[in-house]
MIGU-382679 format. One record per atom (N, C-alpha, C): residue in three letters; x, y, z. Coordinates in steps of 0.02 Angstrom, whole numbers, plus 32768, in hexadecimal, padded with zeros to 4 digits. Example, Ala and Ser with C-alpha at 12.3 -4.5 7.8 and 13.67 -1.06 7.14 Angstrom:
BEGIN
Ala82947EE48186Ala82677F1F8186Ala82947F5B8186Ser82827F908162Ser82AC7FCB8165Ser82858002818A
// end
This chain:
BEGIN
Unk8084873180A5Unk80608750806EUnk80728731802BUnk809D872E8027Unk80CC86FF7FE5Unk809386C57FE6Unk80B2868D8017Unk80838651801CUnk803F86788002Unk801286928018Unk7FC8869F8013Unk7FCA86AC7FBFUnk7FF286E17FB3Unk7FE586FF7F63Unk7FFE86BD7F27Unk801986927F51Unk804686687F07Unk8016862C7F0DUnk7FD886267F40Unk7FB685E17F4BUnk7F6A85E87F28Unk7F6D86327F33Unk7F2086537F32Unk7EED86557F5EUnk7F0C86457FA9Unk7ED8862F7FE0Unk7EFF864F801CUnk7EB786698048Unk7EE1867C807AUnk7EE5865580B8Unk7F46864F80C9Unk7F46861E80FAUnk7F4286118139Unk7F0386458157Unk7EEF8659819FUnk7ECF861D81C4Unk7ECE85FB81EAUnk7EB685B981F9Unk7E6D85C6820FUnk7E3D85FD8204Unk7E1286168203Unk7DEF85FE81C3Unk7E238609818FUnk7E15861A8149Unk7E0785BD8139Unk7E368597814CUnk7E4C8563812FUnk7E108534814EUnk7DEB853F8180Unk7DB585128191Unk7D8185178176Unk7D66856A8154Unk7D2D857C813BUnk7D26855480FEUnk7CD185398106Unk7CC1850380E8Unk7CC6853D8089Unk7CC484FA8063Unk7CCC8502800AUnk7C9884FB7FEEUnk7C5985287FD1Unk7C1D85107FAEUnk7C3685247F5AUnk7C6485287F4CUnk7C8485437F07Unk7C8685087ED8Unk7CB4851C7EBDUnk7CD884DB7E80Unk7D0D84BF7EB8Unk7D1E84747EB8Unk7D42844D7EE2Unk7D6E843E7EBCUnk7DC084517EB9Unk7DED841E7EA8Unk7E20840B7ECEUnk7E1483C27EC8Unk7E4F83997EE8Unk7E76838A7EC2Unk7EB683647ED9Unk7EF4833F7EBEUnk7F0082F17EE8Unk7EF982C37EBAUnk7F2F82837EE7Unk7F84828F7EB0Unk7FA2828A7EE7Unk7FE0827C7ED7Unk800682437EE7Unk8013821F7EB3Unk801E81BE7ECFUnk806781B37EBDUnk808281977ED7Unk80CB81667ED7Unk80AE81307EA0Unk80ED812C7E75Unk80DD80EE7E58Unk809D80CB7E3BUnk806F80FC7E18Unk8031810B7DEEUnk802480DD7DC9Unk803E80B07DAEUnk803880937D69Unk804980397D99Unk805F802D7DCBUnk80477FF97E02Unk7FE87FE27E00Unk7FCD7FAD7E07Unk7F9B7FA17DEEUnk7F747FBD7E1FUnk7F927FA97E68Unk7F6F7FBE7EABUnk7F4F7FFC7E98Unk7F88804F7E91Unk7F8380927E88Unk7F5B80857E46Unk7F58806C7E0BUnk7F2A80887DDAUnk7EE180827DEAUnk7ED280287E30Unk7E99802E7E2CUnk7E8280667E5CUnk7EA3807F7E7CUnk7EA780B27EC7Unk7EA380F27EA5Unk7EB080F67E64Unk7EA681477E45Unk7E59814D7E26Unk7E4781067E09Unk7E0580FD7DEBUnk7DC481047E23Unk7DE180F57E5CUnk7DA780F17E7FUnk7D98813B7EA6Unk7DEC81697EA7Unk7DEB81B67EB2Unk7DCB81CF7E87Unk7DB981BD7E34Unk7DA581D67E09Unk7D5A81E67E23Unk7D5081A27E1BUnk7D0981877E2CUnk7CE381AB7E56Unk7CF481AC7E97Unk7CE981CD7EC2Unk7CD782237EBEUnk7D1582427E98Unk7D18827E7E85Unk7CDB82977E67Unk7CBB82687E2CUnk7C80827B7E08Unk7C63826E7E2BUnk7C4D823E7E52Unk7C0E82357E74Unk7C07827E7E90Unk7C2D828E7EBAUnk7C3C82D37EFEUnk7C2783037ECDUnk7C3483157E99Unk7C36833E7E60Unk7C6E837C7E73Unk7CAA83537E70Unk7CE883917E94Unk7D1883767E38Unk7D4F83A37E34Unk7D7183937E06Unk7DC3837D7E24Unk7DD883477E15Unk7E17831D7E1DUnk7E3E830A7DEDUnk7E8183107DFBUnk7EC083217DF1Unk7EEA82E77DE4Unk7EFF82AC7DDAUnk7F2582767DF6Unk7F75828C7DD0Unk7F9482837DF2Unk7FDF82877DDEUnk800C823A7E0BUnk803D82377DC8Unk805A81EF7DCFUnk80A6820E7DE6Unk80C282067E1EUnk8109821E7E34Unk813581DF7E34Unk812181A57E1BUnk816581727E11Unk816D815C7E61Unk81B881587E65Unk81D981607E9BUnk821581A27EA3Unk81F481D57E91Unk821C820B7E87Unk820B82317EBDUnk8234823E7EF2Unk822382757F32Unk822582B07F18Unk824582C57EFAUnk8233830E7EE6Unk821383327EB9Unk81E682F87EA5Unk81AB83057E69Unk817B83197E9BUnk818082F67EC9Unk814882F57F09Unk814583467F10Unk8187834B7F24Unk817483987F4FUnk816883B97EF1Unk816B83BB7EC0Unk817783F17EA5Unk812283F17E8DUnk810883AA7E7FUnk80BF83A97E60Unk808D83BB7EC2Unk80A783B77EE2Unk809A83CC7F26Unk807D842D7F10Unk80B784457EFBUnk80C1848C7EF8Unk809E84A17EB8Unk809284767E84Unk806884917E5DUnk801F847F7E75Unk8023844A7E8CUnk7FCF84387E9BUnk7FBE84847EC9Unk7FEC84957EFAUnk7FCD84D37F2BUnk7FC6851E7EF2Unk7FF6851A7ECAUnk7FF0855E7E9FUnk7FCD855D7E73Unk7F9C851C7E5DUnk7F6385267E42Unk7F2B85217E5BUnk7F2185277E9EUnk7EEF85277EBBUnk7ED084E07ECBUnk7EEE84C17EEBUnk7ECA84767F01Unk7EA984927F31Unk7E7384717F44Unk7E4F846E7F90Unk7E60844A7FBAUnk7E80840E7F9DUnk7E9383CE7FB3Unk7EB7839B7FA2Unk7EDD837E7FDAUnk7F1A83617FACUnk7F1983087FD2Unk7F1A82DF7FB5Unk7F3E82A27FC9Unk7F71828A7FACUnk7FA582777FCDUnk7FE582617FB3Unk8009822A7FCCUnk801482057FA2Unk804281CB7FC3Unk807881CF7FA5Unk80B881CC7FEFUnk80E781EA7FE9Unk811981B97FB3Unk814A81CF7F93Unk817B81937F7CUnk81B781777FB5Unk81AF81B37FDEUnk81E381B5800CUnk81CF81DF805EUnk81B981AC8089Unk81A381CE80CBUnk81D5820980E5Unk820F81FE80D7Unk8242823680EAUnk821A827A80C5Unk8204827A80ACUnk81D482D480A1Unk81A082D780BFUnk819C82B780F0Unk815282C28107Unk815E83018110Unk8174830C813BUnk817883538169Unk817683948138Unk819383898110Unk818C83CD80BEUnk815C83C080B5Unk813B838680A4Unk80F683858090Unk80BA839480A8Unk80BA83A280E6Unk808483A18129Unk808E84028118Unk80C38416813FUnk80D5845D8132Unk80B4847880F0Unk80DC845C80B0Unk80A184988090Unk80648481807AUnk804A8469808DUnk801D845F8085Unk7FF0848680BFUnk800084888110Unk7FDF84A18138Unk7FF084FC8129Unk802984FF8114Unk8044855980FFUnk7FFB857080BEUnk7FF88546809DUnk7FBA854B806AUnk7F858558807DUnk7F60852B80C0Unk7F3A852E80C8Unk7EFF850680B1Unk7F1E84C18093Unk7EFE8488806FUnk7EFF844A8092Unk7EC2843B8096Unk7EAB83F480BBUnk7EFA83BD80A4Unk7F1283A580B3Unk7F1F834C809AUnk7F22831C80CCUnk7F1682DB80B2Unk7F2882A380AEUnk7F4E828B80A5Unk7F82825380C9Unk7FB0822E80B4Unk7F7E81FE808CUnk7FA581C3806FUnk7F7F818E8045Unk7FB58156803CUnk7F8681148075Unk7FBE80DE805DUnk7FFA80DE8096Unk8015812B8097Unk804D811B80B8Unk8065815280D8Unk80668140811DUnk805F815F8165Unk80A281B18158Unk808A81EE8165Unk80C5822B816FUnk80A4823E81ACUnk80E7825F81D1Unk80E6828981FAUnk811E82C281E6Unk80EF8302821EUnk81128340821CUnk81528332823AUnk81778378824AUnk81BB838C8268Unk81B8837182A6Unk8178835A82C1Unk8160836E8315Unk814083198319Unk813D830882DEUnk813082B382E0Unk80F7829982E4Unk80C882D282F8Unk807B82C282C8Unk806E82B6828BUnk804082708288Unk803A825F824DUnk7FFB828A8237Unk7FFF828D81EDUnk7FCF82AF81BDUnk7F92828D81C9Unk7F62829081B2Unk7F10826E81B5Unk7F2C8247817AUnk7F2E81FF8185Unk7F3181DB816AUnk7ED8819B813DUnk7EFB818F80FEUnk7EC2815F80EAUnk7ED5811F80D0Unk7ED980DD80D0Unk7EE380A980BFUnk7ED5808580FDUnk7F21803C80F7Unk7F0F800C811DUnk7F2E8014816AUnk7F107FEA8193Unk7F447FE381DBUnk7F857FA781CEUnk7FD07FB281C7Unk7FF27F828197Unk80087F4E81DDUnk800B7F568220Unk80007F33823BUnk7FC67EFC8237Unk7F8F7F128232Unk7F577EE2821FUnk7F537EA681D9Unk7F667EEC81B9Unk7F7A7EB88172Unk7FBD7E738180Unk7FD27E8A8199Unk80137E5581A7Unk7FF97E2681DAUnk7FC97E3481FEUnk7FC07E01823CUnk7F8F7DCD81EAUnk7F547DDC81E2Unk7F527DBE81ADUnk7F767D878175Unk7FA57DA68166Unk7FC87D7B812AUnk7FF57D468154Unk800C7D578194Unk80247D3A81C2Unk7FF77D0181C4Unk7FBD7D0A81F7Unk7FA57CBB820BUnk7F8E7CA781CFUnk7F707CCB8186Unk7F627C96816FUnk7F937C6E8149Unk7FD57C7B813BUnk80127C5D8131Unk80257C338177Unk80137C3481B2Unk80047C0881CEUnk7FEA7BD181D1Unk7F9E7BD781C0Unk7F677BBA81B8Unk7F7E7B85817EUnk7F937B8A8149Unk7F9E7B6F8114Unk7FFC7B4A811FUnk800F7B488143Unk80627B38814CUnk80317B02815DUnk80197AFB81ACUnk7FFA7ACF81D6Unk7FDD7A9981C1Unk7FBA7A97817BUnk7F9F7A6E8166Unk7FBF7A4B812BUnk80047A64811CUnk80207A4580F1Unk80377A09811AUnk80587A1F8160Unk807979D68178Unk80C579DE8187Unk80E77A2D816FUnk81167A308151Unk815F7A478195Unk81807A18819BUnk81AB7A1B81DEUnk81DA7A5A81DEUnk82027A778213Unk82247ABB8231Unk826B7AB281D4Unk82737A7481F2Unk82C57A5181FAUnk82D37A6F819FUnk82907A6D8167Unk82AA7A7A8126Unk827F7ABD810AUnk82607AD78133Unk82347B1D811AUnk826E7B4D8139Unk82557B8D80FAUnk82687BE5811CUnk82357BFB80FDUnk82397C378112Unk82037C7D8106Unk82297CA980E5Unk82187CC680ACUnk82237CF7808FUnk82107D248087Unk82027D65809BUnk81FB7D9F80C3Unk82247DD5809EUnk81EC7DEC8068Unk82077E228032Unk81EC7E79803AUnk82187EA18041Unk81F67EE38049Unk822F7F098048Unk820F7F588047Unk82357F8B8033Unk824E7FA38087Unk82807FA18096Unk82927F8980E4Unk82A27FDF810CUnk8288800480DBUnk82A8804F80F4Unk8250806E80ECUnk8220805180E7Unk81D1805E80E7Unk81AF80368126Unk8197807B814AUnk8186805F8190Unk8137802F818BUnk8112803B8143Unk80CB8015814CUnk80F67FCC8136Unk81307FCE80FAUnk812D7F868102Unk81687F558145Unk81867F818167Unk81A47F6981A7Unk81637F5681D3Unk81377F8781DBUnk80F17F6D81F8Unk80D37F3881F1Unk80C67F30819FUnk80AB7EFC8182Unk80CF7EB0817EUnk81007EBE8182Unk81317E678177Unk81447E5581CEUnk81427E8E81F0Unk81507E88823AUnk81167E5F826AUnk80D67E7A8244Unk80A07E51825EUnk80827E0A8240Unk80C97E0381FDUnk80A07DC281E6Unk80BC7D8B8208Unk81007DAE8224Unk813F7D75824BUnk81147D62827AUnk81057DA5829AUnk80EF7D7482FCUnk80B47D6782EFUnk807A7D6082B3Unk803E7D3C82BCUnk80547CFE82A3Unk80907CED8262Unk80957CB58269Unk80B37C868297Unk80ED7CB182B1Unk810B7C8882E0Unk80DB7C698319Unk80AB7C918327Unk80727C7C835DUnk80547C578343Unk803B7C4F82F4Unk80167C1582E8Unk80237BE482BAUnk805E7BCB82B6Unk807E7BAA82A2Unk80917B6F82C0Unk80A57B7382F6Unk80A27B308327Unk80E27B1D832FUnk810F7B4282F3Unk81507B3982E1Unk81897B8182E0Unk81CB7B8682F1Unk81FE7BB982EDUnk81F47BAF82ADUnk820B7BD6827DUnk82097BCE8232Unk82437C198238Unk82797BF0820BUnk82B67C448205Unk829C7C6581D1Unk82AA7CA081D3Unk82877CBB81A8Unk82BA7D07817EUnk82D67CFC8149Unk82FD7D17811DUnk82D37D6F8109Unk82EF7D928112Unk82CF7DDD8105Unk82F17DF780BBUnk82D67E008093Unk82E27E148057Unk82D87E5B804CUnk83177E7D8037Unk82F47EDA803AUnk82EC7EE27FE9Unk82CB7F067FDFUnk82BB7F087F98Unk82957F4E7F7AUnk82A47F5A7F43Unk825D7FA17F4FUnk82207F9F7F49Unk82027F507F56Unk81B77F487F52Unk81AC7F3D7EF9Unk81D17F407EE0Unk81B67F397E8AUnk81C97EED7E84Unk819C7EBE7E59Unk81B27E7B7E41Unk81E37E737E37Unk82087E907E09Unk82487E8C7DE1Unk82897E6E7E1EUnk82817EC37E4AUnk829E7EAC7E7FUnk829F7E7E7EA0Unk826C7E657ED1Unk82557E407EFDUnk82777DE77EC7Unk82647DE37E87Unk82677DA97E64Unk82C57D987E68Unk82E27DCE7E62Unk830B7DCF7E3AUnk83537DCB7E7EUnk83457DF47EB1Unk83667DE87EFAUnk834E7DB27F22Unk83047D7A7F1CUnk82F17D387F43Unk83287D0C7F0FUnk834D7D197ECAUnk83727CF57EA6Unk83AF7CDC7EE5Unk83C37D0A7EF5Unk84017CF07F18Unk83F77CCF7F4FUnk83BF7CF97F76Unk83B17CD07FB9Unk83967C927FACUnk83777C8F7F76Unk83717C327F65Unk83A67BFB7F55Unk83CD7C217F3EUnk84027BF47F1FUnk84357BE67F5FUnk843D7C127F8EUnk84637C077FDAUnk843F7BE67FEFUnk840E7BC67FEDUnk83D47B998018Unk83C77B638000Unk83F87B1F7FDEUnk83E47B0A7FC0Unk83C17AC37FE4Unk83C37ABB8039Unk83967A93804BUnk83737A99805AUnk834E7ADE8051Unk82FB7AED8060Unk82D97AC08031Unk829F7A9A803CUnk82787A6F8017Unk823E7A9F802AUnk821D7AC28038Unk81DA7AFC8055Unk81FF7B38806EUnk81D07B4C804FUnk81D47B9A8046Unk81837BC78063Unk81857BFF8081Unk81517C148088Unk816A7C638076Unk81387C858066Unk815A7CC8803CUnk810C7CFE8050Unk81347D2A8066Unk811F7D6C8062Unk812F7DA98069Unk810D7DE48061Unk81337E1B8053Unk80F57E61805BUnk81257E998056Unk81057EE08060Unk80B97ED48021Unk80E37EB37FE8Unk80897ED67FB6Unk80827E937FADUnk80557E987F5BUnk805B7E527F47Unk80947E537F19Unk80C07E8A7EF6Unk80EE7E7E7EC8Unk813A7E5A7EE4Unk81467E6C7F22Unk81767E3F7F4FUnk81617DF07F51Unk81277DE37F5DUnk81067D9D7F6CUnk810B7D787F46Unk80FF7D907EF6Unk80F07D717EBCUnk81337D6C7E8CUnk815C7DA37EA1Unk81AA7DA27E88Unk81BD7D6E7EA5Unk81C27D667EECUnk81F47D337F09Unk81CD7CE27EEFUnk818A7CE97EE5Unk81727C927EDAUnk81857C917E86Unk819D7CBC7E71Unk81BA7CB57E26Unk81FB7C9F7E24Unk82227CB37E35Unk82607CB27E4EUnk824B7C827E71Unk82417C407E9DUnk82317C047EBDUnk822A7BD77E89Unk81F27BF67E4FUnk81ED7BB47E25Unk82127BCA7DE6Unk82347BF47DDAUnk826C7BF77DAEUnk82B37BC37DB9Unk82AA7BBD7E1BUnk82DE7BA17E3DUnk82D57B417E44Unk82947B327E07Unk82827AFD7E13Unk825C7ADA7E3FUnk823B7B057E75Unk821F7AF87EB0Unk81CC7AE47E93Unk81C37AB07EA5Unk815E7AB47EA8Unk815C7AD07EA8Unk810A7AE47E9DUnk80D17B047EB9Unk80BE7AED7EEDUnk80B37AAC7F05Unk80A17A8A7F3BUnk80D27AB97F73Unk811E7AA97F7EUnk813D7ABD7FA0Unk81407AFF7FB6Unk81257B217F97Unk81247B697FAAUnk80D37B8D7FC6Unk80DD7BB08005Unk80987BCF8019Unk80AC7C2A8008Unk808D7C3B7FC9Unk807E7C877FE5Unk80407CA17FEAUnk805B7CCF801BUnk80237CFC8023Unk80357D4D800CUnk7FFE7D5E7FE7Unk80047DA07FC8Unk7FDF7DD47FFAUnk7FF07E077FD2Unk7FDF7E418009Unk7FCD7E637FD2Unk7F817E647FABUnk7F6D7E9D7F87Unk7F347E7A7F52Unk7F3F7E387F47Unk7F1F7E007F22Unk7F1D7E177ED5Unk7F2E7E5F7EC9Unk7F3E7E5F7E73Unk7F607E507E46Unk7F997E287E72Unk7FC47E027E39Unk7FC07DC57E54Unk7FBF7D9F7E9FUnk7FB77D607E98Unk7F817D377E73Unk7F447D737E6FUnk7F117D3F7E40Unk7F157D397E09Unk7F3B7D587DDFUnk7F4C7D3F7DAFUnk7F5E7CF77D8AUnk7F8D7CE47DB3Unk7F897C937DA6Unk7F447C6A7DB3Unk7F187C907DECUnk7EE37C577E06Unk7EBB7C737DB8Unk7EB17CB07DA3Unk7E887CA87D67Unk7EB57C8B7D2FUnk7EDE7C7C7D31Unk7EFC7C577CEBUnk7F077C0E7CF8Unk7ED27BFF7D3DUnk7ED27BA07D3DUnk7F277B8F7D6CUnk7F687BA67D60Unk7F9A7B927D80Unk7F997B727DB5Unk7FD07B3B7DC8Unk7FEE7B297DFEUnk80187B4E7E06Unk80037B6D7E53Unk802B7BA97E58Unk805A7BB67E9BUnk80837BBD7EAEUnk807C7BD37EEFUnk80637C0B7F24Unk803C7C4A7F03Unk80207C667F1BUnk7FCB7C567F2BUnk7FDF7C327F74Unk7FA37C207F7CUnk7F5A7C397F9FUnk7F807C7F7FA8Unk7F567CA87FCEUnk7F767CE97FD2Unk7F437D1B7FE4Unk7F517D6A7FDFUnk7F237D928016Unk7F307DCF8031Unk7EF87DEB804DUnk7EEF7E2F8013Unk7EAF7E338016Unk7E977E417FEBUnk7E917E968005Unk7EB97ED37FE9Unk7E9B7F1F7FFEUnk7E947F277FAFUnk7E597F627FB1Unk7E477F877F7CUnk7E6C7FC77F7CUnk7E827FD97F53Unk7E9C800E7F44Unk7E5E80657F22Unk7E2C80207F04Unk7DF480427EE6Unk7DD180717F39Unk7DC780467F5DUnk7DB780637FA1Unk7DCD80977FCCUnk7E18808D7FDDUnk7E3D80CF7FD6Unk7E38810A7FBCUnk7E4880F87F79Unk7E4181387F4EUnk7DF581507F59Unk7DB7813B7F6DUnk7D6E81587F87Unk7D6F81777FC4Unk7D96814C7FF8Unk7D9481718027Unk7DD081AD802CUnk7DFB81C08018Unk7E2681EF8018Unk7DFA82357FFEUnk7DD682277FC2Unk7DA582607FADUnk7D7482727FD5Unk7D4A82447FF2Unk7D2882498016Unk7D2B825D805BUnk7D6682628082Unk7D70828D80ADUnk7D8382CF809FUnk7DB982D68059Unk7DC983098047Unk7D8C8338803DUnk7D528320801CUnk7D27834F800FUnk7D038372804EUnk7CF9832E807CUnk7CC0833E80B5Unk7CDD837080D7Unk7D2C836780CCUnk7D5583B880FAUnk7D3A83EA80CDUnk7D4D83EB809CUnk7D5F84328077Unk7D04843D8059Unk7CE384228055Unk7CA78438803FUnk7C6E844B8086Unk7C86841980B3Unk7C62841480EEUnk7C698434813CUnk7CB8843A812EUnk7CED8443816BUnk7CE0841A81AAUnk7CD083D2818EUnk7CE2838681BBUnk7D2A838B81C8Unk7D35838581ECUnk7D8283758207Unk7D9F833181ECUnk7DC4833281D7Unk7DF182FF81AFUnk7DF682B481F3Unk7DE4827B81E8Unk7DEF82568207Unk7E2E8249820EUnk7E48822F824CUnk7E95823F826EUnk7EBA81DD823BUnk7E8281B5822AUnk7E8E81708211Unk7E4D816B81F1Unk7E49814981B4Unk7E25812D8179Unk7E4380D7816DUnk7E2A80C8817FUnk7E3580758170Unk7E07804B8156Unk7E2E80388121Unk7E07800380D5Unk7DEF7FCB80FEUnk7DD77F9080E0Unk7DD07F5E80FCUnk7DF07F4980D9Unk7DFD7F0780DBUnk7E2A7EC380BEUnk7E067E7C80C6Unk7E167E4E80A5Unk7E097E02809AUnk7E307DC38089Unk7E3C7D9F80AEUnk7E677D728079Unk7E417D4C8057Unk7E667D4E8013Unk7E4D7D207FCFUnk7E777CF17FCFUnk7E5D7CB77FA8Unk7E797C7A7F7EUnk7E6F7C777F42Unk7E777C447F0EUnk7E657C3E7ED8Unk7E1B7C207EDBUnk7DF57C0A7F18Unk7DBF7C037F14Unk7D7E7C2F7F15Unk7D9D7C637F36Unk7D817CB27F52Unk7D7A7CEE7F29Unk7DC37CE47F1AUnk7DD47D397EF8Unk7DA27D677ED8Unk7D6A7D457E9EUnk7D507D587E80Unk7D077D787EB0Unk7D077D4D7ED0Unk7CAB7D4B7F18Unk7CC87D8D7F29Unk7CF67D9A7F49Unk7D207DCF7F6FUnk7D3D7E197F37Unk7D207E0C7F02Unk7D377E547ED8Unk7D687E587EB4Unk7DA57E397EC6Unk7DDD7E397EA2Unk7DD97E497E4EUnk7E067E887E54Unk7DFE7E8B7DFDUnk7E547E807DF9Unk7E507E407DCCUnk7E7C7E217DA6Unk7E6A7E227D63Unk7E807E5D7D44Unk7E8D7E637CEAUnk7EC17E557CD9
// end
């Protein structure tokens, strides 16, 4: 009864399916907001929101887990209909799933995979990060192959937040598509990092400087801010552009150099929208709560890889 009176809804699972012809409000709740990926992924929740004609919420939680649960608890005590959230920290899934189902409010994970106490995952919306990684994999394949470039003076650099199961997914599937299409063993150095440039730039410092007979380098990582840190840190380290292959994972910061003309070493990216996401997260959210569609159990974006010849054909917004 508590729960019911402090949410404003009653949380009978009777109650919680009956469709919404009212005023609609949702909430996204994002990790790390002010990331280019999440701002374009909030614009396109926006977007979406007006089209639907529902009213939305966006809140920026950093990397703060317990902002999560607390803007979690206000979003329910002001009456959300609906919630998507991407977690800062998968270790809450399970709090997060709970009150939210004690409420009696649709959500969505976003981006990044929770499960309950019982290890069901939430209805999830973004990418498959296995897929994404088979991706950045062969085509960092594809592009080693044609350099020419022998076992005996290349490594792989392999940057990610190593305690986040989408990017263990994601760098796990870029190894064995390249190793399969590569033609070559290539060792390959794992960099843990928290996914921010700074990081990623600033920890490939050392692992470069222990490596000093690598002449090729191939680099990738969980986003594109790992990708683009470590090929900074490469040519901070004096390395070509020639000598280095990355591949990005998000294409909003590697194109940057391709629009500013550079010799670069980011020579490729797969390309997810974030703008897309953030549409489809609303858009299931609504079709539940306005419609009582059942929340799809997986929502998956599409993806592309770009070059500096592409990026622009393919959408990429590089401001």
């Amino acid at each position: 009864m508590l729960t019911a009176c402090s949410s404003g809804k009653d949380t009978t699972p009777a109650a919680a399916e009956k469709p919404n012809t009212g005023k609609i409000t949702l909430y996204y709740l994002q990790k790390q907001g002010d990331q280019q990926y999440f701002v374009e992924q909030a614009e396109g929740a926006k977007a979406e929101a007006q089209t639907l004609g529902v009213d939305l919420k966006v809140v920026n939680l950093g990397t703060d887990a317990n902002k999560a649960i607390t803007e979690l608890d206000a979003a329910v005590a002001q009456g959300a209909n609906g919630i998507a959230i991407v977690v800062p920290d998968q270790a809450i899934g399970p709090q997060v799933i709970d009150k939210a189902k004690q409420a009696g409010i649709p959500l969505v994970s976003s981006d990044d995979v929770i499960k309950d106490a019982s290890g069901a995952a939430a209805p999830f919306v973004g990418f498959d990060g296995a897929q994404m990684g088979n991706s950045v994999g062969t085509e960092a394949a594809r592009l080693f192959k044609a350099t020419g470039w022998t076992a005996a003076d290349t490594k792989v650099i392999s940057s990610y937040k190593q305690d986040l199961t989408v990017c263990t997914d994601r760098v796990n599937a870029a190894k064995t598509a390249f190793d399969s299409g590569a033609g070559a063993q290539i060792p390959v150095l794992n960099l843990g990092t928290d996914n921010s440039v700074t990081d990623a730039q600033n920890k490939a410092g050392a692992v470069i400087s222990s490596n000093p007979s690598v002449k090729h380098w191939v680099v990738w990582g969980c986003n594109d801010e790992n990708e683009t840190g470590v090929v900074t840190a490469l040519a901070n380290s004096g390395v070509q552009a020639s000598n280095i292959i990355g591949v990005g994972l998000g294409a909003y910061l590697t194109c940057k150099d391709w629009a500013a003309g550079k010799d670069t070493g980011n020579k490729a990216s797969l390309y997810i929208s974030g703008n897309e996401v953030g549409r489809d997260a609303i858009k299931v959210l609504v079709d539940k709560v306005r419609g009582g569609t059942a929340l799809p159990a997986r929502t998956i974006a599409k993806t592309s890889i770009v070059n500096k010849d592409n990026y622009k054909a393919d959408g990429v917004n590089c401001t």
